[in-house]
N, C-alpha and C positions, 0 to 999 in steps of 0.2 A: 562710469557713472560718477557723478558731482553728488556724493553723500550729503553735502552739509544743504545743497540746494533741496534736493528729496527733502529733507528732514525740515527745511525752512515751508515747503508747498503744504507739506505737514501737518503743522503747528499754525497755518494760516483758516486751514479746515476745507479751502476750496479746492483740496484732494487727503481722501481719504484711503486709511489705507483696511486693504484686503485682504484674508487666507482662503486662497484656493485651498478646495478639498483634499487635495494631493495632500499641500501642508499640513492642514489637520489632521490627516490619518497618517504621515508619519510623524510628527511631533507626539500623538498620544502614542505612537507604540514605543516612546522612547520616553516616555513623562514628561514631555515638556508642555506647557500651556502654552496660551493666544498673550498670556502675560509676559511671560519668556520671551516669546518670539516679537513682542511689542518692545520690550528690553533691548533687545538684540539691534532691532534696527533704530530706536533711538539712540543708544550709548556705543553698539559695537562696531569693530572695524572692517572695511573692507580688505581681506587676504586675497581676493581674486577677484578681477571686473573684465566684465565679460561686453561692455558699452552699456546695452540697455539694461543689462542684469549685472550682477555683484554679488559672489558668496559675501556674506557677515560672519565672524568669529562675536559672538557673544559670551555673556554667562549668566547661569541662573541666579533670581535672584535668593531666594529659600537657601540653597546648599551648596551655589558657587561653580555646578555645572556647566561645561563649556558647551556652546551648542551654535550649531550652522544654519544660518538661515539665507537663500537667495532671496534676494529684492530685483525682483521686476518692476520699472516705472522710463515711461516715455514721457516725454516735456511734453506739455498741453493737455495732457489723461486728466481723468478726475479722479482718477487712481492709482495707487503701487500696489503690487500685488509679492505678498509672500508667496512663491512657486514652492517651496519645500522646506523643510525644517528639518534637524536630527542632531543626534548627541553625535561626535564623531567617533571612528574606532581607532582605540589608539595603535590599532597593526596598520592602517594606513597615513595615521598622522603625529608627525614629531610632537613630543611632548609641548611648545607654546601653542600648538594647537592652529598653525598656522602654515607651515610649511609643509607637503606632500610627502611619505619616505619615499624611496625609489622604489621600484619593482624590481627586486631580484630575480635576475636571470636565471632559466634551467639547464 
């Protein structure tokens, strides 16, 4: 995914962006708002692209919480779509909040 393109189709208006429901209901069970998660895909970085999707490392703007959000968006859509949002946990992920820990073996 070409972030800075997303974010230019954007800011032009003739795509807007979306949160699927998914999103919504795990962003509120973790606190985060449609603000946050508006945060995230303007200022934050892509840690993972997946072509048409891309986790986001963002953070809150209030209290400085780090929070994930995938962006879904196909060139020619009239849309991006937030698929999911969540605060990460940090038994799955390194302290910059970007890197994966391993899975230790049993």
């Amino acid at each position: 995914m070409n972030l800075a393109t997303v974010r230019a189709v954007l800011a032009t208006g003739k795509v807007h962006l979306r949160f699927g429901d998914h999103a919504i209901i795990e962003a509120r069970k973790d606190g985060l708002t449609t603000e946050d998660l508006e945060q995230a895909v303007a200022n934050g970085d892509i840690i993972e692209d997946y072509g048409p999707r891309a986790l986001l490392l963002g953070f809150t703007r209030d209290d400085g919480l780090p929070c994930h959000v995938v962006l879904e968006y196909v060139s020619g859509r009239r849309e991006a779509t937030v698929v999911t949002a969540y605060v990460p946990d940090a038994n799955e992920w390194r302290r910059d909040w970007k890197t994966r820990k391993e899975k230790r073996r049993r």
